[in-house]
Residue frames as a rotation matrix with the C-alpha (Angstrom) as fourth column:
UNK 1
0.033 -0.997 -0.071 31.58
-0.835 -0.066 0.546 -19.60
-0.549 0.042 -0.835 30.07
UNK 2
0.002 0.277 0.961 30.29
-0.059 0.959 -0.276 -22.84
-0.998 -0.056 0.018 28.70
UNK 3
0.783 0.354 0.512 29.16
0.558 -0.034 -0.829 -21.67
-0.276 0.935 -0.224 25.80
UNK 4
0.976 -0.179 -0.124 31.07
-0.217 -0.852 -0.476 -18.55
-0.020 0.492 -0.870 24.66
UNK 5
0.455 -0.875 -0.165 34.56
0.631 0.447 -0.634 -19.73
0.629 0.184 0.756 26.57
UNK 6
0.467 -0.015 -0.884 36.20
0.804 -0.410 0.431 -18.10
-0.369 -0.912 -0.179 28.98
UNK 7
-0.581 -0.771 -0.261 37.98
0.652 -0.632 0.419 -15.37
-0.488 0.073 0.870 26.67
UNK 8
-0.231 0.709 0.666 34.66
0.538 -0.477 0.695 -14.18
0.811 0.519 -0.271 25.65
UNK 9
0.615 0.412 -0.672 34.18
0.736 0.006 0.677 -13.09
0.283 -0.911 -0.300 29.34
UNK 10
0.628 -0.346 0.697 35.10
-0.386 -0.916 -0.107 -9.66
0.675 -0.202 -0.709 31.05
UNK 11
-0.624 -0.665 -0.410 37.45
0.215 0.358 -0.908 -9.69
0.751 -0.655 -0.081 34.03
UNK 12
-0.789 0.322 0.524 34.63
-0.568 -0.055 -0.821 -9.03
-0.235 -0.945 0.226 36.32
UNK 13
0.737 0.675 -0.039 32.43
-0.676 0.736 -0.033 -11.84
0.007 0.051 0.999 35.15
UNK 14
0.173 -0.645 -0.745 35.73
0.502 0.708 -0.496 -14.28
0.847 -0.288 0.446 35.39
UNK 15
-0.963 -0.202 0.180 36.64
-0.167 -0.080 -0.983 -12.61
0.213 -0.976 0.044 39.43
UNK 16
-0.134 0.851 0.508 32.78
-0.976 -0.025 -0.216 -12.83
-0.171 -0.524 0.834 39.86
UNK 17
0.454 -0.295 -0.841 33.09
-0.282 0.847 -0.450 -16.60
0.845 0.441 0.302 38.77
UNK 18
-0.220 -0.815 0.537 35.84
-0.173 -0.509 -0.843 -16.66
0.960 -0.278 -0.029 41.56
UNK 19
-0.522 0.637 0.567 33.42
-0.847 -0.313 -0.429 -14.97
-0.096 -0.704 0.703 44.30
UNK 20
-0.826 0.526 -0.203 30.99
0.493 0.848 0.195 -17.74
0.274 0.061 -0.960 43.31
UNK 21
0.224 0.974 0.018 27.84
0.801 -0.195 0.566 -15.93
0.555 -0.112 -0.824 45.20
UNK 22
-0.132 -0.051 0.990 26.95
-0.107 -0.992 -0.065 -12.39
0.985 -0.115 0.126 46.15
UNK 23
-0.936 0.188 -0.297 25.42
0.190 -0.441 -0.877 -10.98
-0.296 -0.878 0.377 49.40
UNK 24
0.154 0.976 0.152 21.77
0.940 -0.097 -0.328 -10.27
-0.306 0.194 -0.932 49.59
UNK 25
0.754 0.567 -0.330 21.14
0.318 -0.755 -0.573 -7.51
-0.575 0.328 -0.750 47.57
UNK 26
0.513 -0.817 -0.262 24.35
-0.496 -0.532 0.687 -7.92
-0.701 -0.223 -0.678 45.91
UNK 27
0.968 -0.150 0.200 25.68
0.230 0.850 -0.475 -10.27
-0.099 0.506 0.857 43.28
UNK 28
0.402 -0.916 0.005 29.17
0.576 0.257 0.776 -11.41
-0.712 -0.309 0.631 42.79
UNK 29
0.379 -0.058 0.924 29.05
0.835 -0.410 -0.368 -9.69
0.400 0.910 -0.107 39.40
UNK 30
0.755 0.354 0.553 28.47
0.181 -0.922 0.343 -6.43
0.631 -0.159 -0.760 41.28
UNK 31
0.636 -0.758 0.143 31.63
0.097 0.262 0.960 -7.43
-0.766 -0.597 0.240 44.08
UNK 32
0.075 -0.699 0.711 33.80
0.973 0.207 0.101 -8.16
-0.218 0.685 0.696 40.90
UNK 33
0.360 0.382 0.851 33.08
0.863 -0.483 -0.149 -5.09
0.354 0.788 -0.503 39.81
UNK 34
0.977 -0.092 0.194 33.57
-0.198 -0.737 0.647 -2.92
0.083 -0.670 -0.738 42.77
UNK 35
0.608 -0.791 -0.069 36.66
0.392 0.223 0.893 -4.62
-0.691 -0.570 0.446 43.48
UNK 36
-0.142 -0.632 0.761 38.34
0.990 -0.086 0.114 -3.97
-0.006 0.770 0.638 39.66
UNK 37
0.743 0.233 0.627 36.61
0.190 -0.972 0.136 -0.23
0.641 0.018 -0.767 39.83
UNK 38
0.948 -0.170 -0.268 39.08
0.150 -0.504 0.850 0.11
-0.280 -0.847 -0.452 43.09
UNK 39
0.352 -0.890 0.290 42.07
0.037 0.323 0.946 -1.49
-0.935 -0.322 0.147 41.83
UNK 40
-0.022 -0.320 -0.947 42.07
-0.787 -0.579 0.214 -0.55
-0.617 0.750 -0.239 38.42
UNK 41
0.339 0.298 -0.893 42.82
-0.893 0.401 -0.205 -3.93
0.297 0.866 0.402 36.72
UNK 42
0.933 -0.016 -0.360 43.57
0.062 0.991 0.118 -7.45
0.355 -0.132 0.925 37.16
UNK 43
0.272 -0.918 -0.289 46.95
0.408 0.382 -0.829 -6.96
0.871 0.108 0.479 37.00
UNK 44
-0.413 -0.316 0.854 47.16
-0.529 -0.680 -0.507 -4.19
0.741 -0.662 0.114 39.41
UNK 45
0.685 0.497 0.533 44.54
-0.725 0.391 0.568 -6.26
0.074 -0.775 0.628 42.01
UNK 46
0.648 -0.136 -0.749 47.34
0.324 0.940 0.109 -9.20
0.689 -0.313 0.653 41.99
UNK 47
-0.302 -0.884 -0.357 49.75
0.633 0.094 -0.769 -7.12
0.713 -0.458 0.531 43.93
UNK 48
-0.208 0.416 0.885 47.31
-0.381 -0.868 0.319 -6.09
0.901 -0.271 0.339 46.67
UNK 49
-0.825 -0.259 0.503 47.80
-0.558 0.227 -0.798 -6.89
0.093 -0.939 -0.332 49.92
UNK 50
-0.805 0.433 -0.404 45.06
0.140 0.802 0.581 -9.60
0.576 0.412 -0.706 51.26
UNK 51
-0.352 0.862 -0.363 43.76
0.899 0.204 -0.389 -7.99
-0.261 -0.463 -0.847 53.73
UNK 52
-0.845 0.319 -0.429 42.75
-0.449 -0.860 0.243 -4.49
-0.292 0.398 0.870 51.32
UNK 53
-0.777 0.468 -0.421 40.52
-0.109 0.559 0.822 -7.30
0.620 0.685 -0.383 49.90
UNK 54
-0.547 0.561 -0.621 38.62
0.834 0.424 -0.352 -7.70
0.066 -0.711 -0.700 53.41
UNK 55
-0.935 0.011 -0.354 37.18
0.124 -0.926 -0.357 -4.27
-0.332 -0.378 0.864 52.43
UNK 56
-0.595 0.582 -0.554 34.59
-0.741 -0.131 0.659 -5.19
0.311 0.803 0.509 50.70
UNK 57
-0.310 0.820 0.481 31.45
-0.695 0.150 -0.703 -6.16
-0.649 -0.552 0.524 51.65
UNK 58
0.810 0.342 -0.476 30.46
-0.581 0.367 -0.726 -9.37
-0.074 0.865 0.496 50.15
UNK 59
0.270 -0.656 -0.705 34.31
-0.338 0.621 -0.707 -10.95
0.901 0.429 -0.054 50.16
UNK 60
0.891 0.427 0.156 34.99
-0.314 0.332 0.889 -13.48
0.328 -0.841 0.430 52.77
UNK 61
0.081 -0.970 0.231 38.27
-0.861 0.048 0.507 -14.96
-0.502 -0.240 -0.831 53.93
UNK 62
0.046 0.120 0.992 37.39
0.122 0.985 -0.125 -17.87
-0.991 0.127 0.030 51.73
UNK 63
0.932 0.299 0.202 36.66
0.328 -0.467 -0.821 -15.62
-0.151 0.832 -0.534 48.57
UNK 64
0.673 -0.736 -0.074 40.05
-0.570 -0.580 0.582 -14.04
-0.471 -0.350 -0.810 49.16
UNK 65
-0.421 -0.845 0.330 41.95
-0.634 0.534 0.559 -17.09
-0.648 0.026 -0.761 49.03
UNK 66
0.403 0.096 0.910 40.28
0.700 0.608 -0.374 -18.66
-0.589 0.788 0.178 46.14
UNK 67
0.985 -0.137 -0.104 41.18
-0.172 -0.778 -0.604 -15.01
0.002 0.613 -0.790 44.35
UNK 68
0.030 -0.999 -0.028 45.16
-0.836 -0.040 0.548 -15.50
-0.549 0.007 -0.836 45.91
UNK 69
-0.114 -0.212 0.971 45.03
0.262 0.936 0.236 -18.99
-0.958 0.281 -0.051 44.41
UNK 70
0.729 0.416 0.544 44.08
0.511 0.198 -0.837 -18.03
-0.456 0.888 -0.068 41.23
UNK 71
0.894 -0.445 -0.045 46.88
-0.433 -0.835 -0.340 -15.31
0.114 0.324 -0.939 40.86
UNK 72
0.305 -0.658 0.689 49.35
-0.498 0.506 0.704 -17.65
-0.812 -0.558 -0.173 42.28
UNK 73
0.341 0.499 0.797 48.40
0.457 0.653 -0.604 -19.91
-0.822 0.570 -0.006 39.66
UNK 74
0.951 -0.051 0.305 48.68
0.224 -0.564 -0.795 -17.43
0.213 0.824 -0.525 36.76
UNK 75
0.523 -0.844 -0.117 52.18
-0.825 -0.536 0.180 -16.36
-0.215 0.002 -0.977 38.17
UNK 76
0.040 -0.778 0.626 53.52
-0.488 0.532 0.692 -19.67
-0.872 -0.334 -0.359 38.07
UNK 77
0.534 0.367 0.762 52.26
0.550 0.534 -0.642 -20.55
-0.642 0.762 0.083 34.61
UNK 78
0.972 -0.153 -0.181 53.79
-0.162 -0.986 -0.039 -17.30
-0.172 0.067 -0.983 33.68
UNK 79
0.451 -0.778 0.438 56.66
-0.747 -0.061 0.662 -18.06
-0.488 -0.625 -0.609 35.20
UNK 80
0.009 -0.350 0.937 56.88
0.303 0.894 0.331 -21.55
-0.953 0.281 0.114 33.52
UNK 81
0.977 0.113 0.180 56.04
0.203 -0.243 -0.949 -20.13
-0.064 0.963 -0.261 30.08
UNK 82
0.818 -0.574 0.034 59.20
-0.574 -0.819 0.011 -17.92
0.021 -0.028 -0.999 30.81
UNK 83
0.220 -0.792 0.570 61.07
-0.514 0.402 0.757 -20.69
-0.829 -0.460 -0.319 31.64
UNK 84
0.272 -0.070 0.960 60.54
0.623 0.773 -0.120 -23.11
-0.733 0.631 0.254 28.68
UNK 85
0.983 0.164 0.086 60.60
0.169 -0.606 -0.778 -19.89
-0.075 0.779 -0.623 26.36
UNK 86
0.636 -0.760 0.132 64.42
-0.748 -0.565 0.349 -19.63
-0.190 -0.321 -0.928 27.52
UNK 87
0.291 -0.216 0.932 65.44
-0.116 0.959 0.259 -23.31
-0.950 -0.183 0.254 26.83
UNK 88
0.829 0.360 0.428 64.64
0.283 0.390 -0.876 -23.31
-0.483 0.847 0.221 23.43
């Protein structure tokens, strides 16, 4: 991400980022992966309940809530964009 930037990066190498570290026999890459294969796409994985996330092998209750934080995040930036975009 260093190099390239983060918009050079897939959404499952920026949720595996996220995850931070796999399971044995497992990288986070491979978690990211499964998780967007289930849920179709970023967008669709922010309105998914938190504990659909505990299905997966490989996401803790810590992993979870760095993932809800990050969507949080993005809504409220979102949200502000929207706002200031209405001022003008």
């Amino acid at each position: 991400m260093r190099e390239l930037g983060a918009e050079a990066l897939s959404d499952a190498e920026l949720l595996a980022i996220l995850i931070s570290t796999g399971i044995k026999g497992k990288p986070a890459e491979e978690i990211a992966e499964e998780v967007l294969e289930r849920f179709g796409s970023l967008s669709q994985m922010a309105n998914v309940p938190l504990e659909k996330f505990l299905e997966f092998k490989g996401l803790s209750d810590v992993k979870i809530i760095r993932i809800a934080a990050a969507f949080e995040i993005a809504r409220r930036l979102s949200k502000e964009a929207l706002g200031h975009g209405e001022e003008e």
